[in-house]
ZAMARGU-4260 file (C-alpha; in steps of 0.2 Angstrom, whole numbers, plus 5000, padded with zeros to 4 digits):
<rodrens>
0) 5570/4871/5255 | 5557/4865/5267 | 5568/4870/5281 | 5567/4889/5278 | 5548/4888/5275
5) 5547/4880/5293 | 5559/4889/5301 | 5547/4907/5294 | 5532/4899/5297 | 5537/4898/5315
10) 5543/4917/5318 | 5528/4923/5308 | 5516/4933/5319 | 5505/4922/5326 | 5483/4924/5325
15) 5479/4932/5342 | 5462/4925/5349 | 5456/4926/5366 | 5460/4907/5369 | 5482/4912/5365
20) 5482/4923/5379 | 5471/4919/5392 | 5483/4902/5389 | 5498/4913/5391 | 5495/4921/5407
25) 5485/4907/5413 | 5500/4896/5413 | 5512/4906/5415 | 5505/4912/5434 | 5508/4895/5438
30) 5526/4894/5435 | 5533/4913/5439 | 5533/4909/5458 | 5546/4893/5455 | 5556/4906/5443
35) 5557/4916/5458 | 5564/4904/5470 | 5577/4897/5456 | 5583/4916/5454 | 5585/4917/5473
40) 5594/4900/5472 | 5609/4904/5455 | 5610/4921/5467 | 5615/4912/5484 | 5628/4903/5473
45) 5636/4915/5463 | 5636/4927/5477 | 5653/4924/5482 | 5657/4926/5462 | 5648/4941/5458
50) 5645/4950/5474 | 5632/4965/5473 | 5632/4963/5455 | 5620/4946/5456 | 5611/4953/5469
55) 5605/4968/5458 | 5604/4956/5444 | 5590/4946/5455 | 5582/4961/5461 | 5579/4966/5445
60) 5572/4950/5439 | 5562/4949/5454 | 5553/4964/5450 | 5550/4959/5430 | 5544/4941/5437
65) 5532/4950/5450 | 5527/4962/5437 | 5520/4945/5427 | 5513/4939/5440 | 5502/4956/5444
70) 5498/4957/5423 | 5490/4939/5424 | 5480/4942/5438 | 5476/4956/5431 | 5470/4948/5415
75) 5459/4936/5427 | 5450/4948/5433 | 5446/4962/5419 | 5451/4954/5403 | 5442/4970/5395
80) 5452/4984/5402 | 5464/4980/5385 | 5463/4974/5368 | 5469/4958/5366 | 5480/4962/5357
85) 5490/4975/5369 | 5489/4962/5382 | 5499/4949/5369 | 5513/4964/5367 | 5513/4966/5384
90) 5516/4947/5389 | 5527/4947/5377 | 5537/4960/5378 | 5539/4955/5400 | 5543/4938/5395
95) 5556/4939/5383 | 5562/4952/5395 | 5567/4938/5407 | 5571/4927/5395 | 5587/4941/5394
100) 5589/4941/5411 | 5592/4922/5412 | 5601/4923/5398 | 5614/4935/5405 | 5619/4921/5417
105) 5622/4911/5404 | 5638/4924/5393 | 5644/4928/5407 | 5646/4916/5423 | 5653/4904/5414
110) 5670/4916/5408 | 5671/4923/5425 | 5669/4908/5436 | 5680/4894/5435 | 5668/4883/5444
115) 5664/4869/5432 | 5652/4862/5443 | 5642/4880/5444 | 5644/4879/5423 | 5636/4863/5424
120) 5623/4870/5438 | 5620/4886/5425 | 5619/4876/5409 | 5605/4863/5416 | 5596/4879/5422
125) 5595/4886/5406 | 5592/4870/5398 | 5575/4866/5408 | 5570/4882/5407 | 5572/4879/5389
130) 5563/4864/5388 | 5549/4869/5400 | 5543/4882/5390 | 5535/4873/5379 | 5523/4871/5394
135) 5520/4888/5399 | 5522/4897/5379 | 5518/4880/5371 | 5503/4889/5362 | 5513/4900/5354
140) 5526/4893/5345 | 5533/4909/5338 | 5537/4916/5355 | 5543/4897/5363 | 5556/4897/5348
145) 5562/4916/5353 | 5562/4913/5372 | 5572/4897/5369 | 5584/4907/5358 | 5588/4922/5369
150) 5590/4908/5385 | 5603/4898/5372 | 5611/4908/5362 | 5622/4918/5374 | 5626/4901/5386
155) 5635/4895/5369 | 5643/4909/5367 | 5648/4909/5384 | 5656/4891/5382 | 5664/4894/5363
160) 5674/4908/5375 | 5681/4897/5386 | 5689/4888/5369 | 5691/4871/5375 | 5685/4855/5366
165) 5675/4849/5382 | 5666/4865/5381 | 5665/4864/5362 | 5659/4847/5362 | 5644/4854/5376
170) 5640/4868/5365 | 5638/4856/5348 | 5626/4845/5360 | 5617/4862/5366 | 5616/4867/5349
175) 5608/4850/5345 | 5595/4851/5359 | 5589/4867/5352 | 5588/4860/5334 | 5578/4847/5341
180) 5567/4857/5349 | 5566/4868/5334 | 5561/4854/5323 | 5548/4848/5339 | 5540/4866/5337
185) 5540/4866/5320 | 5530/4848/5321 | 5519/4856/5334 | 5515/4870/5323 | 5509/4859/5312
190) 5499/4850/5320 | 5495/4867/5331 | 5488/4871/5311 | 5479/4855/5310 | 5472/4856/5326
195) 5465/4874/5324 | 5460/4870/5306 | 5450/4853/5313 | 5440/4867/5327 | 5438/4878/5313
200) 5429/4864/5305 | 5422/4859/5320 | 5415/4875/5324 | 5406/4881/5308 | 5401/4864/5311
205) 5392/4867/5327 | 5389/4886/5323 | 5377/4878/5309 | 5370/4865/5320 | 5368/4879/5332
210) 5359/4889/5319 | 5348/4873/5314 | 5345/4871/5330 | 5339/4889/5335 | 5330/4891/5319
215) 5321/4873/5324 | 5318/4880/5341 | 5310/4896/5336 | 5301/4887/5321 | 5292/4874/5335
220) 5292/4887/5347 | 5284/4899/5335 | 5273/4890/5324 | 5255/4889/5324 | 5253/4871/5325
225) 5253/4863/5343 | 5268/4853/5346 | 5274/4844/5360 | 5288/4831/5364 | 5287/4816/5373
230) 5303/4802/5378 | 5299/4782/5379 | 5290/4785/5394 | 5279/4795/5387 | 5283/4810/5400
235) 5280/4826/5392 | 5300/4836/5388 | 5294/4852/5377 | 5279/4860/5373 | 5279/4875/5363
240) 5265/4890/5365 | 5254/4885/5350 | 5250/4870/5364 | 5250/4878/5378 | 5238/4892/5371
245) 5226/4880/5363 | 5226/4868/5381 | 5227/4886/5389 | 5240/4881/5403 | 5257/4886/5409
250) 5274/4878/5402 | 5280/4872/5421 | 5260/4864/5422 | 5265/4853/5405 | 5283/4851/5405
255) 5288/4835/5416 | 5268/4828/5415 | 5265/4811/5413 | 5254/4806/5397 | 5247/4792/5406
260) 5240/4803/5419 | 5230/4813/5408 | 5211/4809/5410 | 5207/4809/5389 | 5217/4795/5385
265) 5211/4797/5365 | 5228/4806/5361 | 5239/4797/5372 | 5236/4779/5366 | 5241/4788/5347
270) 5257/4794/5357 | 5259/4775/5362 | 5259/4767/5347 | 5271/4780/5339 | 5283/4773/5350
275) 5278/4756/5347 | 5273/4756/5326 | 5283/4772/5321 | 5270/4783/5322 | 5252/4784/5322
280) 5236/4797/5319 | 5221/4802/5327 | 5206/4813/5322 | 5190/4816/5334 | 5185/4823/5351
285) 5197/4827/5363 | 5195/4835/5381 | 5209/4844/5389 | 5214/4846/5407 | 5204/4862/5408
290) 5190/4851/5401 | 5189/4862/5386 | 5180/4852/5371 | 5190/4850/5358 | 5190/4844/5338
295) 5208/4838/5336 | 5219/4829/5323 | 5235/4822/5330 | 5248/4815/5321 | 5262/4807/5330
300) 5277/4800/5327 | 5293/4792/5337 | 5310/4801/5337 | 5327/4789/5337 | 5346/4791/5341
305) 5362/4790/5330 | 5360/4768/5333 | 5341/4769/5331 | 5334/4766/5345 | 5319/4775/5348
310) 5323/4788/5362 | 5305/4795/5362 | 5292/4807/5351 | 5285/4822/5346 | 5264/4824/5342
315) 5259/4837/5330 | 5240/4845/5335 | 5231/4850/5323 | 5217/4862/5331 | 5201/4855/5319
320) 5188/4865/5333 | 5181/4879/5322 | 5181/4869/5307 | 5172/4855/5313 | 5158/4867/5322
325) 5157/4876/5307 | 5155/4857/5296 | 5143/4853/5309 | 5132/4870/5308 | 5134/4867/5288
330) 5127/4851/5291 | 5114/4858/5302 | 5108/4871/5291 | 5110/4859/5274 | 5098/4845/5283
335) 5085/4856/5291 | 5075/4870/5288 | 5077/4889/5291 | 5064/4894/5296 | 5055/4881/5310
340) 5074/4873/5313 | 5063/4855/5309 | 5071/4842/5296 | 5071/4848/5277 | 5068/4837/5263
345) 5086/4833/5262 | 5087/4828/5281 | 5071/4819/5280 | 5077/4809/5266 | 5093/4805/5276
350) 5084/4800/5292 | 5071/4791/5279 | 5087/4782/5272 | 5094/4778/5293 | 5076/4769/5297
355) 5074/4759/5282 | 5093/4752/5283 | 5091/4748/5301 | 5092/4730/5306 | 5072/4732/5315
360) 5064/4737/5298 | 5067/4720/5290 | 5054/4716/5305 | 5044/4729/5311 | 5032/4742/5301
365) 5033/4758/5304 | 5018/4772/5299 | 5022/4789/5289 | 5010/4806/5290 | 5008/4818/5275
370) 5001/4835/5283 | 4997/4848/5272 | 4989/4866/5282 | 4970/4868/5274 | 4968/4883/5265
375) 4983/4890/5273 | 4986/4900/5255 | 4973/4912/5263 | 4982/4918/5279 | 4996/4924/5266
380) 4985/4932/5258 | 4974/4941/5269 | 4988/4942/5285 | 5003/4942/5276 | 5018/4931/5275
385) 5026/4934/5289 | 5010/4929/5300 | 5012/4914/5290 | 5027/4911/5293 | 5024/4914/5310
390) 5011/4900/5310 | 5024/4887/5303 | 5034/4891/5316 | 5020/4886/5329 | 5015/4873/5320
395) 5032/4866/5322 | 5035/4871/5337 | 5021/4860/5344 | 5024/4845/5335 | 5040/4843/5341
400) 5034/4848/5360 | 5019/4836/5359 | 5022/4821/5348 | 5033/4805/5356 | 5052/4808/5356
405) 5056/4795/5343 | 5047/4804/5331 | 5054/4807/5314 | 5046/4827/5310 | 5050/4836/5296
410) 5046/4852/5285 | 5044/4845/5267 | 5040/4860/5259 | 5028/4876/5259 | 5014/4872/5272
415) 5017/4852/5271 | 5026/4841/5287 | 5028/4824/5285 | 5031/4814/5301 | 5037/4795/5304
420) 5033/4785/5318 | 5048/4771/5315 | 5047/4752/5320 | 5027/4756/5328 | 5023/4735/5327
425) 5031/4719/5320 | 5014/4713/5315 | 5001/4723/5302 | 4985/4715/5309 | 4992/4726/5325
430) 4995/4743/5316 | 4977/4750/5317 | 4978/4755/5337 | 4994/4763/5336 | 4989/4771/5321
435) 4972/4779/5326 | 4983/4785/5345 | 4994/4794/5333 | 4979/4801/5320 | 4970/4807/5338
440) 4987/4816/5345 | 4986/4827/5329 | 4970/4831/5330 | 4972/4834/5348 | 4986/4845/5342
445) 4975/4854/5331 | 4959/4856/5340 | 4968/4872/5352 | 4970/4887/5341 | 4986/4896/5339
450) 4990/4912/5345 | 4999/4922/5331 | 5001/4941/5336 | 4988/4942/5348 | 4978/4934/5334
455) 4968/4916/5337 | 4968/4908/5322 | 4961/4890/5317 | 4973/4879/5309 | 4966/4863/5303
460) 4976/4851/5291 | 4972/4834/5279 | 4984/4819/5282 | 4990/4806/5270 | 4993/4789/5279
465) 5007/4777/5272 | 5012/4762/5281 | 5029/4758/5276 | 5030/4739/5276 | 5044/4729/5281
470) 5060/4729/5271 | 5054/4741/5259 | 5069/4756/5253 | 5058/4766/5239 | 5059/4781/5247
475) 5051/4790/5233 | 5039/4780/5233 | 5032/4779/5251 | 5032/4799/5247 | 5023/4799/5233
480) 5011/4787/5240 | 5010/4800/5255 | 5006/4812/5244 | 4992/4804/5234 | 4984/4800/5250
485) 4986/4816/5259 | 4975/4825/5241 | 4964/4812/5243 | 4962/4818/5264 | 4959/4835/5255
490) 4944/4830/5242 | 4936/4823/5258 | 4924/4840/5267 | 4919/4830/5283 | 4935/4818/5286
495) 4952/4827/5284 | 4961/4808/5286 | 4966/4794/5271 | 4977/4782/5269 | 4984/4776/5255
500) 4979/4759/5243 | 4982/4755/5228 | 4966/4760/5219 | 4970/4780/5224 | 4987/4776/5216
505) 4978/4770/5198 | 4967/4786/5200 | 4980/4797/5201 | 4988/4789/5188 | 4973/4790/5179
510) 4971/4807/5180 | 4990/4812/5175 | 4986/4802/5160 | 4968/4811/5155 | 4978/4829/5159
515) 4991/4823/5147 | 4981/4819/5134 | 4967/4831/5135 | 4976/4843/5127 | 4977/4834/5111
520) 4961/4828/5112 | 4954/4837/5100 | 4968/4839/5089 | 4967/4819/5088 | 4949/4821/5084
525) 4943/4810/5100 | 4930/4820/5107 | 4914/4820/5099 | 4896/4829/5099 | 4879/4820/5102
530) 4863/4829/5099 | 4848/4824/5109 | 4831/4830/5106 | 4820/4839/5117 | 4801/4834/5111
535) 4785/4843/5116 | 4771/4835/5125 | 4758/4845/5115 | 4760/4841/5097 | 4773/4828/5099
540) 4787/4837/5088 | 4804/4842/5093 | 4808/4860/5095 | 4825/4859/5105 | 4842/4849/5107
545) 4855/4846/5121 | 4873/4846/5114 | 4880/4831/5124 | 4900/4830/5124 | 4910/4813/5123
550) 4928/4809/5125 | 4934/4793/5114 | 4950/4790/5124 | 4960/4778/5115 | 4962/4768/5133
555) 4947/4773/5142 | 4933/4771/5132 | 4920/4783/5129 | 4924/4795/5145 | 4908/4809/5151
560) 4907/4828/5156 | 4911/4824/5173 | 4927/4817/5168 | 4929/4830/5155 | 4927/4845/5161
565) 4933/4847/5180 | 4949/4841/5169 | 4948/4854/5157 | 4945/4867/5171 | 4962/4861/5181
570) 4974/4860/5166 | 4966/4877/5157 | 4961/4866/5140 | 4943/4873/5147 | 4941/4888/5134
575) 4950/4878/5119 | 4938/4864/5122 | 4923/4878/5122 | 4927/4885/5104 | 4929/4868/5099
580) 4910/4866/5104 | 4904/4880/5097 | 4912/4878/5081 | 4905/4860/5082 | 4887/4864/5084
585) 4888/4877/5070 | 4891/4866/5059 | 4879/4854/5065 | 4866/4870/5063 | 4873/4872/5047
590) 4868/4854/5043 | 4851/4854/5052 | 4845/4868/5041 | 4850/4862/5024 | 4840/4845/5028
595) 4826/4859/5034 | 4827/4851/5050 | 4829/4868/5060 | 4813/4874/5058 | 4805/4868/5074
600) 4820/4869/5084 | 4818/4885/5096 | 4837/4880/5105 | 4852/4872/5108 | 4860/4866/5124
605) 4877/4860/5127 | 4881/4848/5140
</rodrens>
């Protein structure tokens, strides 16, 4: 059953691709001249036989073998000028043609000529052209199997006509040979189907590896990330354009390059030990070889063949510029102010937080300067903010130009600087020279006038001295030490200058403490009136009285009007505290006149 299946699997038409017939014509061109010359050959010995007749039959074949021979050059050179498959129907359709021919040798020499030795000569003939066709049509089983057919079938004939058991016997083993080479077609069918199945296989294969490796190329090629590959040598094999526009150079200038060669080695020595670790990453500077300044993040890792052996690499790069320049002007901006571009109060506590970790403050002091602009609330007012501003700006601007470059400036806040002079001494008993060159550069700085919009202007200022001792890290303290002695500087008409010590400290906190509790004063029933009698020199008699107020603070003591009142004034307790005095001496008035002690009494002062 399997037999019949074979046998019309074979004569099935066969799947016509380019690869069958260039194959066809391509092989057969090689062997068309040899037919030729065999043709010319069975002609010269038949001749005496046949006469004109095998000479006509030669001719004839001749011109079908030349014909061949024109169609496959033909094919060679313009494979377009027909479909393919016209150019299989005519193959084809010429070779089975001369299959005939050859074949009409066979039915008919052998009956007519009793030459057994040209019988022989015929049927070996035959026979190898039989068996070398599965060279020249061996890609076409179908039409191997029909060319064998129409070469054998009429020489068997031939011989069963001639009815003798020698020739019987020949045709039996003719007839075998064919079978055989039946059953090898067959086999090579098979494995023709295998064969075409396995490159079917293979060529989705490689069309999708073909695909995954377009769609890789456009994917580096095109993506915005800066890539390049590298082999062990580190010599540069592809770049795409995202790395050629970023390092703005042309692809011949990169491809072939040496890593080592390259000036910035920051990079290269990440590409290095990818080869060596596996991969590796680097994040900072980088300039290129048209020394453009770039903020980059590499990441690099090595690429390996099918045993593992590291072949090479390829380096991602990360263009970080723009961000990193924006970082860096958020930095800026966050750490200084917008106005006179000087340290704000968060980059002064920074620059604060670098001195006092440094390794030199845990032996040297270094001195900080609380300015403050005197009366600079009145250039707002009377010339307007923006000549204020305008005069912060100058301020700043000659700090910066005149005080020494280590300098620490900064713009604290409203119309207060603060300035450090880090590291000044290792010993305090030297600090005071240092101290005083530093208080007379400001005043130096000072003493010239400003020139603000064609306007000179005056600008004097009270500074708060702090020397920061050795290992100290309170920042908020040295400030608020600063600051007590720089309004301490203010309270003082004829020298703007004060350092601090301790005992403007406990004042201060003196003072927080009586502006606290001031307000509850009276409510708490601490403050108290005192009547003190004015007499009269004439008759000895007391005709007036000074109302005399008293704080009885709880911690204090018994505390004046001068501590009172200028308290009172600053934390606006003043008018509460009067109408308590008034409602105070009215009762006391109250009381006076119902012991009839008013009557001399001609006033009352309060103090």
């Amino acid at each position: 059953m399997r037999l019949p299946k074979n046998i019309q699997k074979l004569i099935e038409y066969p799947k016509i691709n380019f690869e069958l017939v260039e194959s066809l014509y391509v092989l057969s061109e090689r062997s068309l001249t040899l037919l030729g010359a065999l043709s010319l050959f069975i002609s010269y010995i038949l001749y005496p036989v046949f006469g004109w007749k095998i000479i006509l039959w030669n001719l004839l074949l001749i011109m079908f073998l030349g014909y061949r021979l024109y169609m496959a050059m033909l094919f060679k050179k313009n494979s377009d000028k027909y479909t393919l498959t016209k150019w299989y129907k005519l193959f084809t359709t010429s070779t089975l043609f001369t299959a005939s021919l050859f074949g009409l040798i066979g039915i008919t020499a052998i009956p007519l000529d009793d030459n057994i030795g040209h019988h022989l000569m015929i049927t070996a003939f035959l026979m190898g052209l039989s068996a070398a066709s599965n060279t020249s049509l061996g890609k076409d089983s179908r039409l191997d199997t029909i060319y064998s057919t129409i070469l054998i079938a009429p020489l068997v004939v031939g011989m069963m006509l001639e009815n003798t058991q020698i020739y019987w016997l020949t045709s039996i083993l003719i007839l075998f040979a064919y079978g055989s080479k039946l059953l090898i077609n067959i086999h090579s069918l098979k494995l023709q189907e295998q064969i075409n199945k396995q490159k079917e296989r293979i060529n989705r294969v490689r069309q999708t590896l073909k695909e995954k490796e377009n769609l890789m190329y456009h994917f580096t090629q095109e993506a915005p990330i800066a890539i390049l590959s590298y082999n062990k040598n580190l010599k540069i094999t592809d770049a795409n354009n995202a790395l050629l526009k970023l390092l703005k150079l042309k692809r011949q200038e990169i491809l072939g390059l040496s890593a080592l060669s390259v000036p910035d080695k920051r990079i290269v020595q990440t590409m290095q030990k990818s080869i060596e670790t596996g991969s590796g990453i680097y994040q900072g500077p980088y300039r290129s070889l048209r020394n453009l300044d770039l903020w980059v993040e590499a990441i690099c890792f090595s690429t390996k063949d099918q045993n593992k052996i590291v072949t090479g690499g390829i380096c991602v790069i990360h263009d970080k510029t723009n961000e990193h320049n924006a970082l860096k002007i958020l930095e800026f901006n966050s750490k200084h102010d917008q106005l006179t571009l000087l340290q704000n109060r968060r980059g002064l506590y920074a620059e604060m937080s670098n001195i006092l970790q440094h390794e030199k403050h845990h032996t040297h002091y270094s001195v900080l300067f609380y300015l403050d602009l005197n009366k600079f609330k009145y250039i707002n007012d009377s010339l307007g903010h923006k000549i204020g501003d305008a005069t912060l700006v100058a301020v700043a601007n000659r700090l910066s130009l005149e005080l020494p470059d280590n300098s620490v400036i900064s713009r604290f806040g409203g119309d207060e600087f603060i300035i450090i002079a880090p590291y000044v001494v290792n010993k305090k008993a030297l600090i005071d020279q240092p101290v005083q060159l530093f208080i007379n550069k400001l005043k130096t700085i000072f003493a010239e006038p400003f020139m603000i919009n064609d306007i000179k202007m005056t600008v004097q200022t009270s500074v708060g001295i702090v020397i920061i001792e050795p290992k100290d890290s309170n920042i908020e303290e040295i400030i608020r030490h600063a600051d007590i002695a720089m309004y301490q500087a203010k309270k003082n008409r004829h020298n703007h200058i004060s350092y601090y010590d301790i005992e403007l400290d406990n004042e201060r906190k003196k003072l927080f403490t009586l502006q606290h509790d001031l307000v509850f004063a009276a409510e708490n029933r601490q403050l108290e009136l005192y009547l003190q009698p004015i007499v009269s020199i004439d008759n000895d008699h007391v005709i007036a009285a000074e109302c005399l107020i008293r704080w009885k603070h709880p911690e204090f003591g018994l505390l004046s009007p001068q501590d009172i009142i200028p308290t009172a004034t600053e934390t606006g307790a003043i008018s509460d505290i009067t109408w308590w005095i008034l409602e105070e001496i009215c009762k006391k008035i109250y009381r006076l006149k119902e012991k009839k002690d008013m009557e001399t009494l001609i006033y009352l002062n309060q103090h």
